[in-house]
Backbone as CSV, one residue per row, in Angstrom:
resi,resn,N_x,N_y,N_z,CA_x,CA_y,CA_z,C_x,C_y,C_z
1,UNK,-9.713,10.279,-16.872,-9.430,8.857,-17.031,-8.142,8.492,-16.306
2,UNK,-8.086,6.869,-15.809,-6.952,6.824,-14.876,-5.622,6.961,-16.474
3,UNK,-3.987,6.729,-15.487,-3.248,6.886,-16.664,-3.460,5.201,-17.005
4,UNK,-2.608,5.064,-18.025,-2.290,3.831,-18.305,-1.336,2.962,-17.973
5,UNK,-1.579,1.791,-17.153,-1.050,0.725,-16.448,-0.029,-0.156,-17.244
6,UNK,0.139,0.611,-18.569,1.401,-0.262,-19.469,2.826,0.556,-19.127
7,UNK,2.855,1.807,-18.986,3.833,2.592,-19.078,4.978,2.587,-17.946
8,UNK,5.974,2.868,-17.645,6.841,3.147,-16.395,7.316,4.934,-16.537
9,UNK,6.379,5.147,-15.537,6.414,6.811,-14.831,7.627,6.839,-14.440
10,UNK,8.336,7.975,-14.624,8.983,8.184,-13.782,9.218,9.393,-12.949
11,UNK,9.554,9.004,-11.560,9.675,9.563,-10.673,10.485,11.029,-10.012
12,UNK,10.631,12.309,-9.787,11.833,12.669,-9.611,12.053,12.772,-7.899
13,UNK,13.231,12.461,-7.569,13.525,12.143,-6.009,14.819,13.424,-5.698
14,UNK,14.382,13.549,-4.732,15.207,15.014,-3.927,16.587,14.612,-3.362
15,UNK,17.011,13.473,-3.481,18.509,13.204,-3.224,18.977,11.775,-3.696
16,UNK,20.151,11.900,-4.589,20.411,10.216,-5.004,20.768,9.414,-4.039
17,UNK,21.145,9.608,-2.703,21.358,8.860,-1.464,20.054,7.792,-1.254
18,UNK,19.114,8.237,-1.359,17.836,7.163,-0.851,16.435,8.066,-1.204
19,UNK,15.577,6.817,-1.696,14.473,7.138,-2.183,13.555,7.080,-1.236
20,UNK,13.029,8.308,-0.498,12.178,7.974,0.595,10.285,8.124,0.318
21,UNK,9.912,6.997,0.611,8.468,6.223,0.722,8.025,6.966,2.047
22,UNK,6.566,7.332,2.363,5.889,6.982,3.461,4.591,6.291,2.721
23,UNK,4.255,5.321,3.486,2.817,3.978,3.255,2.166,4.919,4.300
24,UNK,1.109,5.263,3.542,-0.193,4.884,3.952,-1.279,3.899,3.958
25,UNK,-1.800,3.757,4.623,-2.700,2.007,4.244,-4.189,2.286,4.762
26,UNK,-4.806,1.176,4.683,-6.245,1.141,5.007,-6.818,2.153,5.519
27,UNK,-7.725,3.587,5.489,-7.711,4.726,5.751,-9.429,4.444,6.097
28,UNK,-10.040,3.583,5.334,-11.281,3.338,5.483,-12.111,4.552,5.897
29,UNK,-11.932,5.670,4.549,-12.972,6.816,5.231,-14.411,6.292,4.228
30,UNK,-15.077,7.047,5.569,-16.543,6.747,5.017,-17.189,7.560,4.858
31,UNK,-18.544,7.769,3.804,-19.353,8.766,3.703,-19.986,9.303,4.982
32,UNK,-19.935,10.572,4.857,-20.845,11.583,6.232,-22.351,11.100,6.034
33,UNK,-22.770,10.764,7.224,-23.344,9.674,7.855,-23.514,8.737,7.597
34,UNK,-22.571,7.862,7.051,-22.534,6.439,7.055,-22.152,5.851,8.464
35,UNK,-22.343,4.536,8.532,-22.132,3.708,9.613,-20.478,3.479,10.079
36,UNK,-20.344,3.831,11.268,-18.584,3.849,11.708,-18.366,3.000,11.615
37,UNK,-16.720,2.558,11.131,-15.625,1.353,11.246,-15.597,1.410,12.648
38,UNK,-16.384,0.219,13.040,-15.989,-0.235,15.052,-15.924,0.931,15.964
39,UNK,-16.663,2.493,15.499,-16.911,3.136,16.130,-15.378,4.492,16.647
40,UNK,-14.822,4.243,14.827,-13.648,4.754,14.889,-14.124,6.093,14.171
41,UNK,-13.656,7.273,14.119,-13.458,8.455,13.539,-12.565,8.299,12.595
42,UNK,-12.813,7.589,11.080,-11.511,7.336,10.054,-10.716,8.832,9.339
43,UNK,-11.872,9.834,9.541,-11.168,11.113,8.839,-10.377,11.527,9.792
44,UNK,-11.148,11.616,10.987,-10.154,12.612,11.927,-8.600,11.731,12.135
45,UNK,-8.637,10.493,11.898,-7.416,9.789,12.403,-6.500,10.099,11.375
46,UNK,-7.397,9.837,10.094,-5.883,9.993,8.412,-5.690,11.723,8.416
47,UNK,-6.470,12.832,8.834,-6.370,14.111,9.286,-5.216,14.450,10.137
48,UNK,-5.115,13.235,11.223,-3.730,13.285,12.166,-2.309,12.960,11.489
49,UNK,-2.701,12.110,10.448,-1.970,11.928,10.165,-1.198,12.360,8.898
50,UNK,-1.944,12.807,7.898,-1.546,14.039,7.425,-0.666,15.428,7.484
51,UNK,-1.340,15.554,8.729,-0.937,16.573,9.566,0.535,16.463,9.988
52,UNK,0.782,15.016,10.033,2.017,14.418,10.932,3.170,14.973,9.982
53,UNK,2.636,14.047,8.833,3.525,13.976,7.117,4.046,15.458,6.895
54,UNK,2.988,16.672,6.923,3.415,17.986,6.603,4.239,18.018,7.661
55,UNK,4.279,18.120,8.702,4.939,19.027,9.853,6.467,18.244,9.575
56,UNK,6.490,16.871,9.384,8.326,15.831,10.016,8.335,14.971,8.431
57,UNK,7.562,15.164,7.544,7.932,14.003,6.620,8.521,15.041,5.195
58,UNK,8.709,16.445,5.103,8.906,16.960,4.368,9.683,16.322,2.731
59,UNK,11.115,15.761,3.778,11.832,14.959,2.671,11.254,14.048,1.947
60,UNK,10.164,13.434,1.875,9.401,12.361,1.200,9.461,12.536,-0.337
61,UNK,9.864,11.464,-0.811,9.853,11.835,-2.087,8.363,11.221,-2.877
62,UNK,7.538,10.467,-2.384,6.473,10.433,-2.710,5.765,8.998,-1.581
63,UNK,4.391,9.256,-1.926,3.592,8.634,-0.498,2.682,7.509,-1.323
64,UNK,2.732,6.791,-0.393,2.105,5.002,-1.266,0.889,4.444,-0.732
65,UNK,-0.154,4.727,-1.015,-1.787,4.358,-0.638,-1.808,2.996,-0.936
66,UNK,-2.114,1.725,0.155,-1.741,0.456,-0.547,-3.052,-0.154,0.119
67,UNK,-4.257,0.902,-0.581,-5.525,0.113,-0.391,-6.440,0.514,0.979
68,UNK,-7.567,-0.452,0.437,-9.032,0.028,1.209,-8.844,1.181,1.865
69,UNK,-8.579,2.216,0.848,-9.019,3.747,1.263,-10.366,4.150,1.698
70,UNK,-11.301,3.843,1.052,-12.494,3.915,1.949,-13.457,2.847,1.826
71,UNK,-14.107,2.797,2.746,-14.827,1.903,3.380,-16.278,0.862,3.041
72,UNK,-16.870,1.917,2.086,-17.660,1.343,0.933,-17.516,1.886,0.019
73,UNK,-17.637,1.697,-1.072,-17.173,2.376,-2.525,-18.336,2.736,-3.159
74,UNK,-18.279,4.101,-2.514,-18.954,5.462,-3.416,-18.013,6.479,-3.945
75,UNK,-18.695,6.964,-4.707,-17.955,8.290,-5.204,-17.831,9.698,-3.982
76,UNK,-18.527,9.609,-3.401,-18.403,10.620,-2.458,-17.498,10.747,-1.169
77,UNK,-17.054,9.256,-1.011,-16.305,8.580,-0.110,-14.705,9.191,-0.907
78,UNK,-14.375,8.747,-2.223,-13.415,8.508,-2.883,-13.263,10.456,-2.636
79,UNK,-14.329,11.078,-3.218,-13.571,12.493,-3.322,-13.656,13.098,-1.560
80,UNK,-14.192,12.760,-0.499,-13.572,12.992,0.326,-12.273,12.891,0.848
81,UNK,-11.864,11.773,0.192,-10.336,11.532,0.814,-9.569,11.682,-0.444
82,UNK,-9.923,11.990,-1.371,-9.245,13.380,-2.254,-9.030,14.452,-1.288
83,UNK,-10.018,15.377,-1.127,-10.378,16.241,-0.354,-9.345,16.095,1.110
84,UNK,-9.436,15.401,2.109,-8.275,14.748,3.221,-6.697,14.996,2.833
85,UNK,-6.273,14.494,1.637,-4.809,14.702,1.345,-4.712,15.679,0.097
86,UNK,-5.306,16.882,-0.243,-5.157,17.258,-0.877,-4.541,18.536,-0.423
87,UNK,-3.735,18.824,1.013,-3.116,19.681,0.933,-1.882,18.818,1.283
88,UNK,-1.172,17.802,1.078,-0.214,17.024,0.960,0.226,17.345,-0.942
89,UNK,1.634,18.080,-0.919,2.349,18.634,-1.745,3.557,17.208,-2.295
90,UNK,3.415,16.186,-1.480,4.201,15.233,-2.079,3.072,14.020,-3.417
91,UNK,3.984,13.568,-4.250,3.120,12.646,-5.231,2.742,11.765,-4.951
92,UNK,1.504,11.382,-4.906,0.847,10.316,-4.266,0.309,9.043,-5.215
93,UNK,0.697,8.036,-4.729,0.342,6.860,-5.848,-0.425,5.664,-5.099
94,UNK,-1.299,5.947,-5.691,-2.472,4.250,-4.957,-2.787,3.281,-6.122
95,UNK,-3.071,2.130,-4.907,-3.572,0.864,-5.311,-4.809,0.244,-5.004
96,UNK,-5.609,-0.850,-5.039,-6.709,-0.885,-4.527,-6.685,-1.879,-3.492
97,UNK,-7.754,-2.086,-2.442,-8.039,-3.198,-1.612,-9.331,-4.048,-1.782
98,UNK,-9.520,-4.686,-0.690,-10.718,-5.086,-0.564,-11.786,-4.405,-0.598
99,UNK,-11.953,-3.305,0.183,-12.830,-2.350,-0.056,-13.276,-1.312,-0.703
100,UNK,-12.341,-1.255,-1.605,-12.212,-0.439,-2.985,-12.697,-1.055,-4.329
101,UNK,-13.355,0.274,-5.083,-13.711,-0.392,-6.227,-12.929,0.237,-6.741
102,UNK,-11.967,-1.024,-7.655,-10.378,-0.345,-8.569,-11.015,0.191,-9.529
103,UNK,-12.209,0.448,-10.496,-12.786,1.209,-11.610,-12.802,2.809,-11.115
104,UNK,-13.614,2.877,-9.457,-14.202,4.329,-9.170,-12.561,4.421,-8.440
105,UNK,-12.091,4.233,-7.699,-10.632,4.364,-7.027,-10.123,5.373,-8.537
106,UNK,-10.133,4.780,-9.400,-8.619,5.081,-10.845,-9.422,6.527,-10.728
107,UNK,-10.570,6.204,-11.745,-10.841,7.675,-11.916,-11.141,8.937,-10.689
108,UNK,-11.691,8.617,-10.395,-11.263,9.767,-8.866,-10.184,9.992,-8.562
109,UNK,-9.662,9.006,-8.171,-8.218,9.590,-7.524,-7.069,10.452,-8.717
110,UNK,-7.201,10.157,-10.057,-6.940,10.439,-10.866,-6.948,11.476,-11.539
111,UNK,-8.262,11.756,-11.414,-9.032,13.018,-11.719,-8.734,14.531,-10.599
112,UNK,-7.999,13.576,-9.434,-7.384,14.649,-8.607,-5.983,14.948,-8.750
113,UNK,-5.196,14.074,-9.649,-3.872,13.960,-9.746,-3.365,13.205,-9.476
114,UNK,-3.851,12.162,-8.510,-3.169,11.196,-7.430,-2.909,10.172,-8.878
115,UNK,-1.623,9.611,-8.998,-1.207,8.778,-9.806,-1.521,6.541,-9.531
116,UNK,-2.480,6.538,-10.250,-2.794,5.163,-10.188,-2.625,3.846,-11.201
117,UNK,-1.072,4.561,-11.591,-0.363,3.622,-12.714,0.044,2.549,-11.932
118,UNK,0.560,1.538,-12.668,1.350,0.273,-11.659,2.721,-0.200,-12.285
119,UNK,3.849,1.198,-12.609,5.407,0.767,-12.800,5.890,2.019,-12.624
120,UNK,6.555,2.630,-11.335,7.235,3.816,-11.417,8.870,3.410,-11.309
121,UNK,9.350,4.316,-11.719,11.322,4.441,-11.888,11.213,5.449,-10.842
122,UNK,12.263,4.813,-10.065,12.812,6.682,-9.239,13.956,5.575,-9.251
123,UNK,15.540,6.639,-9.230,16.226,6.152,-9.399,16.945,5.225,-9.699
124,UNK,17.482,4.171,-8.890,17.850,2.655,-9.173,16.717,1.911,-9.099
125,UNK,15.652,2.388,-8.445,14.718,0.905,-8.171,13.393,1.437,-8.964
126,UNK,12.340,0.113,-8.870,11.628,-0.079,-9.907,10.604,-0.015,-8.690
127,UNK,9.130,0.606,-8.707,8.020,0.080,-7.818,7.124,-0.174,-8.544
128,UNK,6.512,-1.497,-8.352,5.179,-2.188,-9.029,4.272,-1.851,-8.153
129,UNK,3.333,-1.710,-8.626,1.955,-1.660,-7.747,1.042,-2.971,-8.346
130,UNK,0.527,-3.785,-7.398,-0.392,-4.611,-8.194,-1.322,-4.724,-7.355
131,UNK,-2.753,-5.163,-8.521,-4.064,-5.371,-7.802,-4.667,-6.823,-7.575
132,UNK,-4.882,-6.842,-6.118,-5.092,-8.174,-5.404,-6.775,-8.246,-5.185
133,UNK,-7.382,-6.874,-5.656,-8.817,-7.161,-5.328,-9.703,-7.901,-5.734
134,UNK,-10.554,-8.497,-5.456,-11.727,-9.358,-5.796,-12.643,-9.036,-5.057
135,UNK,-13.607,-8.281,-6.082,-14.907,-7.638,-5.931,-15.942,-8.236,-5.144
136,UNK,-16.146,-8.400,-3.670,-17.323,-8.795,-3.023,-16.596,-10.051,-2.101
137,UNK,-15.149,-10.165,-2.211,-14.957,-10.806,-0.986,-13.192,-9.848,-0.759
138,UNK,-13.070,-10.580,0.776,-12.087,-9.964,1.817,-11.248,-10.432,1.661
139,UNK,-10.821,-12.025,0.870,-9.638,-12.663,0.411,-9.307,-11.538,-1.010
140,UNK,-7.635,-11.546,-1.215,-7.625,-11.562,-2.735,-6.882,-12.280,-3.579
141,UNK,-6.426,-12.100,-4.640,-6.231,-12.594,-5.712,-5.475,-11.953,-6.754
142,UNK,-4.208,-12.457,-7.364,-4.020,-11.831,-8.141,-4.223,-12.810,-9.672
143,UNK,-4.604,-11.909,-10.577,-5.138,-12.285,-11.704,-4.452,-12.844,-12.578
144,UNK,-4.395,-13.747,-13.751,-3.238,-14.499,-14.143,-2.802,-13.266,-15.219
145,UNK,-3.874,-12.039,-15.365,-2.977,-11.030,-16.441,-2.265,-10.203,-15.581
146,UNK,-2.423,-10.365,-13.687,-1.863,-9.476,-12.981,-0.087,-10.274,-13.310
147,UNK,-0.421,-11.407,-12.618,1.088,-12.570,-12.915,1.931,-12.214,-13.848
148,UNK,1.115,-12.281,-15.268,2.107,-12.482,-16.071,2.781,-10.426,-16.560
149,UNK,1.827,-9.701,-15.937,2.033,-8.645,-16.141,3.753,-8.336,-15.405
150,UNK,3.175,-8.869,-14.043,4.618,-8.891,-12.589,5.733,-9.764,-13.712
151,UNK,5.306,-10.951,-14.123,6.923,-11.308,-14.619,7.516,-10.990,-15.703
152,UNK,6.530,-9.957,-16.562,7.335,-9.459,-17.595,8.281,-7.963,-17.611
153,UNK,7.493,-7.710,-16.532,7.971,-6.260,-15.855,9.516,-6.740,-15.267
154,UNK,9.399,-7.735,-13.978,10.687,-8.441,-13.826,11.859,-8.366,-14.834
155,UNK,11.640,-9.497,-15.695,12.143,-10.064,-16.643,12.779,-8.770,-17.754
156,UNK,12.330,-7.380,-17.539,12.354,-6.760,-18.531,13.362,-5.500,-17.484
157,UNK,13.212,-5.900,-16.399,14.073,-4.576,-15.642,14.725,-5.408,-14.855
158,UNK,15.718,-6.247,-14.971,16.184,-7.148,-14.323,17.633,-5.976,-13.483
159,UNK,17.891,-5.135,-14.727,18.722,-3.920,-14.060,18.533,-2.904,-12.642
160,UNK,17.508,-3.076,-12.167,16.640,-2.514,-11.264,16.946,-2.673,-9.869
161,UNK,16.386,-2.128,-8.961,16.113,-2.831,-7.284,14.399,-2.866,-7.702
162,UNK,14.064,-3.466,-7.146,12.477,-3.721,-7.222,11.807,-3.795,-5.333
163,UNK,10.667,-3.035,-5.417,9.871,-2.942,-4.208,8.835,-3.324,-5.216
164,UNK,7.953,-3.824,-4.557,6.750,-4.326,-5.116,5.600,-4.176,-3.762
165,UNK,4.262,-3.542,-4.384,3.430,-3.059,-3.290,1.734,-3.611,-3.611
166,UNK,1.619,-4.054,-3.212,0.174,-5.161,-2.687,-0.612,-4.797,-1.429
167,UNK,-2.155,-5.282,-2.111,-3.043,-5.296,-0.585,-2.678,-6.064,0.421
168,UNK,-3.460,-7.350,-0.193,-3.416,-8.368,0.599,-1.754,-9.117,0.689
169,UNK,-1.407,-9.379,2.168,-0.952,-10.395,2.858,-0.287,-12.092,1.734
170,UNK,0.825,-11.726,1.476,1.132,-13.132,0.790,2.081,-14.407,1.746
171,UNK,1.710,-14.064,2.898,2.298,-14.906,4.002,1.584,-15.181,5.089
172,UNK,1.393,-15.920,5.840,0.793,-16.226,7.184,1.096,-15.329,8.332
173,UNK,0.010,-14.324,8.872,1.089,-13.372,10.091,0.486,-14.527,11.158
174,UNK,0.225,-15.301,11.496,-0.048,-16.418,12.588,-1.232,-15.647,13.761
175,UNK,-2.641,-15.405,12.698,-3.489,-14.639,12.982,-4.846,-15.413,12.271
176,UNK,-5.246,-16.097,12.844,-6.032,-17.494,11.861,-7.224,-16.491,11.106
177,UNK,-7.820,-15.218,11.907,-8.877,-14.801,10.853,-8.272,-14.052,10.222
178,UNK,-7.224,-13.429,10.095,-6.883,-12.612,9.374,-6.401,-13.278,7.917
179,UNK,-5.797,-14.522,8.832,-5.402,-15.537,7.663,-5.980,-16.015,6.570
180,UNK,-7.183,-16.359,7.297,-8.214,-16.430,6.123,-9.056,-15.542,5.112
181,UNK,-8.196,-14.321,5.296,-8.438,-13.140,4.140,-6.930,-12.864,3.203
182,UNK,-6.548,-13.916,3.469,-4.795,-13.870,2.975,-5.136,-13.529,1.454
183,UNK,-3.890,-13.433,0.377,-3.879,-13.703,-0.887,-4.218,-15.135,-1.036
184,UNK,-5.184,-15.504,-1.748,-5.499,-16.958,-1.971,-4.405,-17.629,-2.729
185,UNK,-4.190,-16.650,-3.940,-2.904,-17.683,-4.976,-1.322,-17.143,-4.522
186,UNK,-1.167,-16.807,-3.186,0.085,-16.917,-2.370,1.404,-17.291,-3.210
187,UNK,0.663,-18.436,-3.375,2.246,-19.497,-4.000,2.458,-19.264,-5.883
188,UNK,1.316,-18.982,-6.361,1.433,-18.520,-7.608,2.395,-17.273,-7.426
189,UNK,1.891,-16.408,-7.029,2.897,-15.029,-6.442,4.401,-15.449,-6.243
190,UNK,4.496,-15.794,-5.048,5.722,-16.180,-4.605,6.843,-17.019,-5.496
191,UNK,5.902,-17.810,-6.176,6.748,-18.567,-7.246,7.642,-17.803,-8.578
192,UNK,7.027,-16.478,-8.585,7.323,-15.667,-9.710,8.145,-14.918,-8.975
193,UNK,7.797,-14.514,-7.508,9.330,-13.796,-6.717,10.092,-14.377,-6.775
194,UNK,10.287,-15.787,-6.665,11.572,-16.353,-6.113,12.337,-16.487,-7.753
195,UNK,11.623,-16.551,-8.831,12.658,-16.355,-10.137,13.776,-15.092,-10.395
196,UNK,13.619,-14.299,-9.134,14.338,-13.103,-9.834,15.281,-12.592,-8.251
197,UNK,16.663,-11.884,-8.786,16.858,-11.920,-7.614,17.514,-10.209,-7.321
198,UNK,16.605,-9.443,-7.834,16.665,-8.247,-7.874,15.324,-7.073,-6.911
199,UNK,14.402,-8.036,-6.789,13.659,-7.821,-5.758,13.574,-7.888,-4.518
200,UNK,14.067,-6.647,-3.973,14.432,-6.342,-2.394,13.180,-6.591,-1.524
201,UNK,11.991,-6.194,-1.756,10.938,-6.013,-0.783,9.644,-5.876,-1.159
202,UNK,9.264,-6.159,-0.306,7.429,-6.227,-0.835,6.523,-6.140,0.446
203,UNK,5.865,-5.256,0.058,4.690,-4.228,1.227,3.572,-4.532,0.799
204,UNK,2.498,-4.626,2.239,1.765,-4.293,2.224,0.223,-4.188,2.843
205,UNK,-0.487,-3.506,3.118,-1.544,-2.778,4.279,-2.747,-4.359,5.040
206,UNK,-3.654,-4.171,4.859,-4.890,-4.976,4.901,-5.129,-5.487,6.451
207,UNK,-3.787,-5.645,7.217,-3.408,-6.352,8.478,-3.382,-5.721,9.904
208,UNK,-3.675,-4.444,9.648,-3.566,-3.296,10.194,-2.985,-3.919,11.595
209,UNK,-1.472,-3.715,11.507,-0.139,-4.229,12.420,0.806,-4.541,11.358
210,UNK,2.074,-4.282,12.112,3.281,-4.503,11.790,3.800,-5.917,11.686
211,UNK,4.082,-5.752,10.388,4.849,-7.308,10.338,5.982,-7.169,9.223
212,UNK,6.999,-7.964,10.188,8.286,-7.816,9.045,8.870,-9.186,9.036
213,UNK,9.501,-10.229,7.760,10.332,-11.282,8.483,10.967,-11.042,6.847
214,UNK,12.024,-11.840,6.364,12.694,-11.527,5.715,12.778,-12.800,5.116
215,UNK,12.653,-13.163,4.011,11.970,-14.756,2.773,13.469,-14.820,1.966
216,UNK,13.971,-15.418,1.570,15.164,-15.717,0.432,15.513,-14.650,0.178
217,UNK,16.161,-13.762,1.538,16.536,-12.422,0.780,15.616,-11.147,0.535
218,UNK,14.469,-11.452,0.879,13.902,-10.403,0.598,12.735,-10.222,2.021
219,UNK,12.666,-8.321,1.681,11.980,-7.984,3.154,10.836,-8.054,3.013
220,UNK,9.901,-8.735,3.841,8.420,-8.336,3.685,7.879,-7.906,4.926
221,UNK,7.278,-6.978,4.489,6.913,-6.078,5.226,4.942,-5.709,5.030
222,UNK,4.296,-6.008,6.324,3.107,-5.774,6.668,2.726,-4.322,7.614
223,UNK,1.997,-3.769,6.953,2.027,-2.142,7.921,0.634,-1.985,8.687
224,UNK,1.024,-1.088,9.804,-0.328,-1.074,9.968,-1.185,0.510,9.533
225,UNK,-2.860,0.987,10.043,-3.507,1.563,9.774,-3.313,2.974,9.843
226,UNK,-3.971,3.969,9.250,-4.167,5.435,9.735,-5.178,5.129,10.314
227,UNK,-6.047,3.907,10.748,-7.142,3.983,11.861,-6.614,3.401,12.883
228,UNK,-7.904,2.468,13.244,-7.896,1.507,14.359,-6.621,0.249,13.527
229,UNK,-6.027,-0.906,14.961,-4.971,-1.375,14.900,-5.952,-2.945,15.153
230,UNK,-5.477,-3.785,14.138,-5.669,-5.393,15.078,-4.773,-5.556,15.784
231,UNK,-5.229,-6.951,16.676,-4.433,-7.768,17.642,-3.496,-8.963,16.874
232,UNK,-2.387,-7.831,17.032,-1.365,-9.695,16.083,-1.623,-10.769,16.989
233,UNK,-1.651,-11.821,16.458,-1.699,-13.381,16.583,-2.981,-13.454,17.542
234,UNK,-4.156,-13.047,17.275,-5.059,-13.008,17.706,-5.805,-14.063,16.861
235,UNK,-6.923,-14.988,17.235,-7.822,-16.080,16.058,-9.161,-15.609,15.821
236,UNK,-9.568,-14.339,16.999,-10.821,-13.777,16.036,-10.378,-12.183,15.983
237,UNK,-11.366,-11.526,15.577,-11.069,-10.176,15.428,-11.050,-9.134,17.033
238,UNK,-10.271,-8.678,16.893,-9.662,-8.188,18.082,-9.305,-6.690,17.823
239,UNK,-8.821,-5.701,18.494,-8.239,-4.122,18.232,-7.347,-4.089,19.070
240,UNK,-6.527,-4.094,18.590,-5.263,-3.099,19.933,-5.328,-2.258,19.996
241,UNK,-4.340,-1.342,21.182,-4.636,-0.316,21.720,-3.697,0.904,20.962
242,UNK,-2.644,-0.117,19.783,-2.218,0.795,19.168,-2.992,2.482,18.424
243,UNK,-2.106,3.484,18.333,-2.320,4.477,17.460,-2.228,4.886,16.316
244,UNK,-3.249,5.216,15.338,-2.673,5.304,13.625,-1.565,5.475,13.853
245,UNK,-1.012,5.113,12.370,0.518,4.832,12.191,0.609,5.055,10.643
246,UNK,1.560,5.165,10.385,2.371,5.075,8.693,3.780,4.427,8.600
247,UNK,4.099,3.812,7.364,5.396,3.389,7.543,6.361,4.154,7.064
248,UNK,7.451,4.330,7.217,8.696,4.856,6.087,9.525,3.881,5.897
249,UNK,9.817,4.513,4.785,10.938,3.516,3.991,11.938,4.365,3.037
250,UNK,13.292,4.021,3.060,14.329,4.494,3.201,15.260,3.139,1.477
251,UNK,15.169,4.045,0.461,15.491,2.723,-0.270,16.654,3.044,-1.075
252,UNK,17.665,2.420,-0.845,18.919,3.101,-0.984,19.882,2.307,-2.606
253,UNK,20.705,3.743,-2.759,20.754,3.215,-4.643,21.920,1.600,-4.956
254,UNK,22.052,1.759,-3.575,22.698,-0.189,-3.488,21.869,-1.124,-3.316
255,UNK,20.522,-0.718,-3.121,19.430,-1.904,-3.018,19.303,-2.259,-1.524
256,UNK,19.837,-1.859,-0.946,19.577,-2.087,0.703,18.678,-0.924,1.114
257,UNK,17.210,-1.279,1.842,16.885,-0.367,2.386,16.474,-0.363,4.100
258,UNK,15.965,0.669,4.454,15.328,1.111,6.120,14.160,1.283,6.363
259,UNK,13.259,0.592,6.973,12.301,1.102,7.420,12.017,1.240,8.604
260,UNK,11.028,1.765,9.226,10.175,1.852,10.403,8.729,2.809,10.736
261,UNK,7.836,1.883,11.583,6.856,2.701,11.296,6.401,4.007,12.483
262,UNK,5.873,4.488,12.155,5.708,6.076,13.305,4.022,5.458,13.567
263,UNK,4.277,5.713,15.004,2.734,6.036,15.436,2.788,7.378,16.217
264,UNK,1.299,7.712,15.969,1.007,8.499,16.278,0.932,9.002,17.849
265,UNK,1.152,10.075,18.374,1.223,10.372,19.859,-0.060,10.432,20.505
């Protein structure tokens, strides 16, 4: 069974200097012989990148799955990419996407160890995980028990740095189709960020490209894929020629943090 989504885990981190994150995002593996994502190889790419994490990401103090891990939601899909990062020795914590079913996601991933709570402590800062999915479409949503869940968590660790980690997009990347898979209740969201002023940053996947701009103080940050890459500011669907990628993040016990993302060679 997944753990329970009331509690705050906590974390242990390998140096009080900075709490280091690597994002993983949209991984979209699919069942062996299912139909390819646009004719991409999704294992062999999150395989590269895996690979990357063991060899240069050692220091990681734990790794952040922020959705549509695989591609249609079966069970066989889910324990393959169990199977994919399961020789990755750092703690791994996911969330769901669009293409995830958050019921089969918990228990699978769960059932492998992978932690799919939504309040961890590592040091000074607080990470929320919340779920933006809505079952059978590409927009999401967060739920008014997701809302009031985010502002009591706030309200209750106001002592904190706060990262907060999401599927979907709560800003415009100036990408009209992509746009139109945005978070629908955007401003419900945002309205509950802007009450608090202990929340440094907020991530997260679906956009597959980099996007960073910085809102009342706070960083937001869009990452891109362990697959294939869109075309920023593109109005239909497009691929760049980018290479899987992951982000890091660097989150330091003054609340200032670093990121940047690695692509692959």
């Amino acid at each position: 069974m997944a753990k329970s989504n009331k509690t705050i885990s906590k974390l242990k981190i390998k140096s009080a200097d900075a709490i280091k994150i690597i994002q993983i995002t949209d991984t979209h593996i699919l069942d062996d012989g299912a139909p390819s994502f646009n004719d991409f190889d999704t294992s062999a790419s999150l395989l590269q990148v895996v690979k990357n994490i063991k060899e240069n990401e050692s220091d990681a103090d734990l790794i952040l799955l922020t959705g549509d891990l695989i591609h249609e939601a079966t069970e066989s899909a889910y324990q393959k990419l169990a199977d994919h990062l399961s020789s990755l020795k750092t703690p791994i914590l996911c969330l769901p996407g669009n293409h995830d079913d958050p019921d089969m996601m918990n228990d699978i991933m769960a059932s492998h160890g992978y932690d799919v709570g939504k309040v961890f402590k590592a040091g000074e800062w607080l990470i929320i995980l919340l779920n933006t999915c809505v079952i059978g479409q590409h927009s999401g949503e967060l739920s008014s028990s997701e809302l009031e869940f985010l502002q009591t968590i706030l309200e209750s660790n106001s002592d904190s740095h706060c990262l907060i980690a999401l599927h979907h997009h709560p800003v415009s990347i100036n990408s009209s189709w992509m746009d139109s898979m945005i978070l629908t209740n955007a401003n419900d969201f945002l309205s509950v960020i802007d009450g608090f002023d202990h929340i440094r940053a907020i991530i997260w996947g679906h956009i597959h490209q980099e996007f960073e701009i910085m809102r009342k103080n706070v960083t937001l940050l869009g990452s891109p894929s362990t697959c294939l890459q869109f075309m920023p500011g593109s109005n239909e669907f497009a691929v760049d020629d980018k290479t899987p990628a992951y982000r890091k993040l660097a989150l330091k016990s003054n609340g200032m943090l670093s990121s940047n993302v690695v692509y692959l060679s």
